[in-house]
DRENPA-3360 file (N, C-alpha, C; in nm, 2 decimals, always signed):
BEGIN
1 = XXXXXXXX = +0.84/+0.37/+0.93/+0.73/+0.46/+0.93/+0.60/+0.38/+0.94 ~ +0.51/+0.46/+1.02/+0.41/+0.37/+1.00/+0.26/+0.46/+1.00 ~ +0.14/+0.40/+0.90/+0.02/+0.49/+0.85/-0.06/+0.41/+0.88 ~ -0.19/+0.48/+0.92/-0.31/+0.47/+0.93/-0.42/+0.50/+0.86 ~ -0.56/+0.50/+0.91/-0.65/+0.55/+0.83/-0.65/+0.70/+0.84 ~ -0.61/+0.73/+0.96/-0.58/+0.89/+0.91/-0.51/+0.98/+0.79 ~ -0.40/+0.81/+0.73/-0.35/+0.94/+0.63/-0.42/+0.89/+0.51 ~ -0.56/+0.83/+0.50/-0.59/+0.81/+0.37/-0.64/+0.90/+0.27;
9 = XXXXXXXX = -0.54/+0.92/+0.13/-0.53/+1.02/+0.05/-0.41/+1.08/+0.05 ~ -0.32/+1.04/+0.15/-0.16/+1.12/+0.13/-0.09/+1.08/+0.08 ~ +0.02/+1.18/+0.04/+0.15/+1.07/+0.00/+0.29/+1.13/+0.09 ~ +0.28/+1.00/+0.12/+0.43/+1.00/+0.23/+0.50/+0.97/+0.10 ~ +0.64/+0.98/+0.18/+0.82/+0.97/+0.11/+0.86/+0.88/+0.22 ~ +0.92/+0.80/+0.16/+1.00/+0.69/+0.21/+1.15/+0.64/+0.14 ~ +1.28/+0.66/+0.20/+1.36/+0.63/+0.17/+1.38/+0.46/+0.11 ~ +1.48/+0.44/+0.01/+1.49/+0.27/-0.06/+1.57/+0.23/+0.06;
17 = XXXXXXXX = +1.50/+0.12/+0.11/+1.56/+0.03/+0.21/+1.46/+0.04/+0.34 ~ +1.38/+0.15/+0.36/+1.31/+0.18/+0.44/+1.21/+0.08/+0.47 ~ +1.12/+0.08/+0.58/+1.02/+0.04/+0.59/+0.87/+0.10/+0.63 ~ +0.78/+0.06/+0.55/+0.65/+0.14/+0.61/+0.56/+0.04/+0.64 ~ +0.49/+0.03/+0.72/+0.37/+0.01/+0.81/+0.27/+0.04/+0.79 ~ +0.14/-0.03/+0.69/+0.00/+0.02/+0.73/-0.07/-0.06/+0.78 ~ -0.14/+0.07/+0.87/-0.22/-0.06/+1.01/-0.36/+0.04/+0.97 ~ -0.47/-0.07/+0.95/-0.60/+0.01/+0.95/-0.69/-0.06/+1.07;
25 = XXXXXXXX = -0.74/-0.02/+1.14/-0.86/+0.00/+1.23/-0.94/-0.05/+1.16 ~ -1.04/-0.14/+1.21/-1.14/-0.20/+1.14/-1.13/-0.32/+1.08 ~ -1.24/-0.32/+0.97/-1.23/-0.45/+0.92/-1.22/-0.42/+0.76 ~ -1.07/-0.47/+0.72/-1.01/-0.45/+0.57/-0.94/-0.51/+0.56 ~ -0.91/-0.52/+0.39/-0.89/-0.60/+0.36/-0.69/-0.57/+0.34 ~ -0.63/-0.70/+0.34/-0.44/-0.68/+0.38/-0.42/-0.58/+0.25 ~ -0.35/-0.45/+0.30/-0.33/-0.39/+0.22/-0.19/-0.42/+0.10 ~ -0.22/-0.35/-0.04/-0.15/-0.41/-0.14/-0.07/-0.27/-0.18;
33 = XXXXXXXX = +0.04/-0.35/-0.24/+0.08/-0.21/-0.32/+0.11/-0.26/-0.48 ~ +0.12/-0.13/-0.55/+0.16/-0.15/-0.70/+0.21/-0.03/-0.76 ~ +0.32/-0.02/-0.87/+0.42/+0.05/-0.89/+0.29/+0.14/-1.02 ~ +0.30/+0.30/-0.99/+0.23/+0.38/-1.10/+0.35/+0.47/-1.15 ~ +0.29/+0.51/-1.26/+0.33/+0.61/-1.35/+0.45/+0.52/-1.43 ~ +0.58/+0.63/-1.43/+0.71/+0.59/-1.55/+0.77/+0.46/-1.48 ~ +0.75/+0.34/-1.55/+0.84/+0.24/-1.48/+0.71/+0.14/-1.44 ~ +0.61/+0.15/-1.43/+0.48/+0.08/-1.38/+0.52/-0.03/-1.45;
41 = XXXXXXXX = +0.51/-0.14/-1.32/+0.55/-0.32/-1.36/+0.67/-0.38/-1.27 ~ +0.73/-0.22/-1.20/+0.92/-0.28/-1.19/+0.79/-0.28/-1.03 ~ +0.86/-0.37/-0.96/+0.81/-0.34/-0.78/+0.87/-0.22/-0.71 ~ +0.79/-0.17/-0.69/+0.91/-0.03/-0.59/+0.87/-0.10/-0.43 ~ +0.79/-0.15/-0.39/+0.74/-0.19/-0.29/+0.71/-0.32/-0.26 ~ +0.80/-0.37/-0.16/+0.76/-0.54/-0.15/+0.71/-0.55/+0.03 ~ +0.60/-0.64/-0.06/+0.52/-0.66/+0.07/+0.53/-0.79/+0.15 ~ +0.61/-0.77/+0.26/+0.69/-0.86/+0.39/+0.57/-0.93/+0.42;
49 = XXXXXXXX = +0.47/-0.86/+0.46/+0.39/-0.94/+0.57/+0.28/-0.90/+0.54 ~ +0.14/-0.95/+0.59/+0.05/-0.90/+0.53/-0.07/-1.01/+0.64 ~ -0.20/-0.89/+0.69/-0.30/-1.00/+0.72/-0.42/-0.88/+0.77 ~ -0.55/-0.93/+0.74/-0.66/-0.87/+0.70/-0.78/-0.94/+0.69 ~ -0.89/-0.89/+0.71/-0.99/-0.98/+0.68/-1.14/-0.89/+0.75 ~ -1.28/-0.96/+0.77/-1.35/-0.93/+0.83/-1.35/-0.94/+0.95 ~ -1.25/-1.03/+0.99/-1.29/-1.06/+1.19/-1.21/-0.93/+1.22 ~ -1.27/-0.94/+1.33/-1.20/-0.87/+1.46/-1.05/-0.82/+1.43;
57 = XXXXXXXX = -0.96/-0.70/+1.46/-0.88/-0.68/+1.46/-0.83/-0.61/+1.33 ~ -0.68/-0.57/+1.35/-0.72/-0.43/+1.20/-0.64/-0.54/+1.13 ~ -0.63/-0.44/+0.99/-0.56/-0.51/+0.91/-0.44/-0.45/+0.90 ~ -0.29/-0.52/+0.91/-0.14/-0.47/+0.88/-0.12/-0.55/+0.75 ~ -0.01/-0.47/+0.68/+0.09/-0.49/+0.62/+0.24/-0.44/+0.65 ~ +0.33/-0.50/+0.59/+0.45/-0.43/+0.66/+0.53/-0.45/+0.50 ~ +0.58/-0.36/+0.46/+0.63/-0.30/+0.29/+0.79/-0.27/+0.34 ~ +0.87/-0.30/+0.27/+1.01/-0.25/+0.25/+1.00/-0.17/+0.07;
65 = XXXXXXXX = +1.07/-0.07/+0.08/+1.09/+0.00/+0.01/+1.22/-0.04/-0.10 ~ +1.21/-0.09/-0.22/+1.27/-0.13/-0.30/+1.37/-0.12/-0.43 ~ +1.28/+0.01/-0.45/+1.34/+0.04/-0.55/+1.31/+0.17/-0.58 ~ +1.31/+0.30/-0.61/+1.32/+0.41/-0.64/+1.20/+0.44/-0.71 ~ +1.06/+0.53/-0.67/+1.00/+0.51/-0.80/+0.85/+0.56/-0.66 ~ +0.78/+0.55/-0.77/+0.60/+0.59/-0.70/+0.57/+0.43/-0.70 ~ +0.48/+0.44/-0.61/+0.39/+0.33/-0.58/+0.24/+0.34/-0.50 ~ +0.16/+0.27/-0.52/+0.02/+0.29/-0.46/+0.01/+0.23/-0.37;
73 = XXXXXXXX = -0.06/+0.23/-0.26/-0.06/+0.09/-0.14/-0.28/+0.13/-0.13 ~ -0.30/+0.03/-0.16/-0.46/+0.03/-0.11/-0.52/-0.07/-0.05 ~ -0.61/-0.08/+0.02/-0.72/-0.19/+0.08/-0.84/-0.11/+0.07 ~ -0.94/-0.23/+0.12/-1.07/-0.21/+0.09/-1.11/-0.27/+0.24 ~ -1.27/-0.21/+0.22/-1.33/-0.18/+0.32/-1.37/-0.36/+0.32 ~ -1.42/-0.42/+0.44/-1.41/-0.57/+0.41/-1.55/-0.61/+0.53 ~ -1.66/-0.56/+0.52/-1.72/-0.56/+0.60/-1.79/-0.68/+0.63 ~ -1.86/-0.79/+0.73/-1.94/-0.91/+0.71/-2.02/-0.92/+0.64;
81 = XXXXXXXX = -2.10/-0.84/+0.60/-2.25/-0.83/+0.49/-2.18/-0.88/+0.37 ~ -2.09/-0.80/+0.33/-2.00/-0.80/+0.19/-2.04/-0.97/+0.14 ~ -1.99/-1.08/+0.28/-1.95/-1.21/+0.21/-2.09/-1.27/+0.27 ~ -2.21/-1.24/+0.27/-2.32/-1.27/+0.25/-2.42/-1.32/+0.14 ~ -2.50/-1.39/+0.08/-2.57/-1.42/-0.02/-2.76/-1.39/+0.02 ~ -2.76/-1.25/-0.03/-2.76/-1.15/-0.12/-2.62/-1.07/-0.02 ~ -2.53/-1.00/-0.09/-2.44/-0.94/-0.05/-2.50/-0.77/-0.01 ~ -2.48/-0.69/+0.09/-2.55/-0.58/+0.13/-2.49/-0.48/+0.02;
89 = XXXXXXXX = -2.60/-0.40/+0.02/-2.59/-0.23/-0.06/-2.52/-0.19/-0.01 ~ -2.45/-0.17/+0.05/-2.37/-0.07/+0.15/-2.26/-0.06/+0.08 ~ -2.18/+0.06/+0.06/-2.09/+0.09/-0.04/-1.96/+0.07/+0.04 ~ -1.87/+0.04/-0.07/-1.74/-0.04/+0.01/-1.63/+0.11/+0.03 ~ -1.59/+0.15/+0.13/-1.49/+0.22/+0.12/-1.35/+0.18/+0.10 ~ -1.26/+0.28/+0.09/-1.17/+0.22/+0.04/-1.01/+0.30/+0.09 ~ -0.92/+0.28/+0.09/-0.80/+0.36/+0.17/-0.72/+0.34/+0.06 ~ -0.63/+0.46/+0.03/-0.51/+0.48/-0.07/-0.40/+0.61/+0.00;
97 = XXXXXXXX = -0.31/+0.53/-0.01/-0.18/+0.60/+0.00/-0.10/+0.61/-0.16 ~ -0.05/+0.71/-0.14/+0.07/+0.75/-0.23/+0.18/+0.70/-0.18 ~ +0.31/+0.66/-0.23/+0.45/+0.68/-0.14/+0.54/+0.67/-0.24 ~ +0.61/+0.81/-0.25/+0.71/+0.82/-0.31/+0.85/+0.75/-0.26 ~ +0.94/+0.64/-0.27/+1.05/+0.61/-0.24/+1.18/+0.71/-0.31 ~ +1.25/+0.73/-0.25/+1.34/+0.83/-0.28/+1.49/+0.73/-0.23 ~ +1.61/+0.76/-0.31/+1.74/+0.71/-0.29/+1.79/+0.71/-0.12 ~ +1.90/+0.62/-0.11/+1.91/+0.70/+0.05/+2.03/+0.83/+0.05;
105 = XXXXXXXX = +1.99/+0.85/+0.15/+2.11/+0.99/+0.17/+2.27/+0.95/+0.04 ~ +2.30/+1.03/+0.04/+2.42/+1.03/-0.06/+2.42/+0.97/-0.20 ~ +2.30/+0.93/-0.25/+2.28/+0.81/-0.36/+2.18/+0.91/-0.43 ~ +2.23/+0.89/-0.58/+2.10/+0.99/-0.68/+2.01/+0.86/-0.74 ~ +1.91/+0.95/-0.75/+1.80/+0.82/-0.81/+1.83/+0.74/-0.91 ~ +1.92/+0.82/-1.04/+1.92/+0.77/-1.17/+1.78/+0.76/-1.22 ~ +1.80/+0.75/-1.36/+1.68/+0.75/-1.44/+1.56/+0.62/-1.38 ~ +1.45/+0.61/-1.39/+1.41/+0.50/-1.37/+1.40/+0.41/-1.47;
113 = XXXXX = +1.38/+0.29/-1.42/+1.45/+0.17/-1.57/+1.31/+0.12/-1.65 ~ +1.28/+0.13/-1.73/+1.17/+0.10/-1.83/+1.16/-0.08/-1.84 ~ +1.05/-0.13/-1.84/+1.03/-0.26/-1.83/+1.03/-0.31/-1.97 ~ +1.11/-0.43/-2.02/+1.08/-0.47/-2.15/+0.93/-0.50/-2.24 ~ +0.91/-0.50/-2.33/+0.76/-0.48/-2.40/+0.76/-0.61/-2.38;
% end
């Protein structure tokens, strides 16, 4: 599967094993992901590949789907001013996905596993 800046603010579903693709247009920074809600700390999301920056060209990552569970995937806006001294006013935008991973076909999620204290 693969997302853009058009879907910034959605949440896709992605099966465990799956792969997703965010490609942003512009200049941003390699997008990240991190596990929220029940379970936050386990990885539901591992990030394969990853490359971003101010130059030319968009920013990808490429995420395999890992483990059952919510996860956030975000980048930021990475503009040339930003790494300037005085750095510009200009407000940083920013891109967020949701992505729910779900079991594959025939397989139940089970509880999700709580991380030790």
């Amino acid at each position: 599967m693969q997302v853009g800046l058009s879907d910034n603010g959605r949440r896709v579903e992605v099966r465990r094993g799956q792969r997703l693709q965010v490609r942003l247009a512009g200049a941003w920074t390699a997008p990240v992901a991190g596990p929220v809600g029940e379970g936050a700390g386990l990885q539901v999301l591992h990030r394969d590949s990853a490359e971003g920056s101010s130059a030319q060209g968009p920013a990808v990552a490429m995420f395999t789907a890992v483990r059952v569970g919510l996860a956030s995937v975000v980048a930021f806006e990475d503009v040339p001013c930003r790494h300037m001294d005085p750095t510009c006013a200009r407000s940083q935008a920013h891109f967020e996905l949701t992505v729910l991973v779900i079991p594959p076909p025939g397989m139940s999620a089970g509880p999700l596993p709580v991380p030790a204290p």
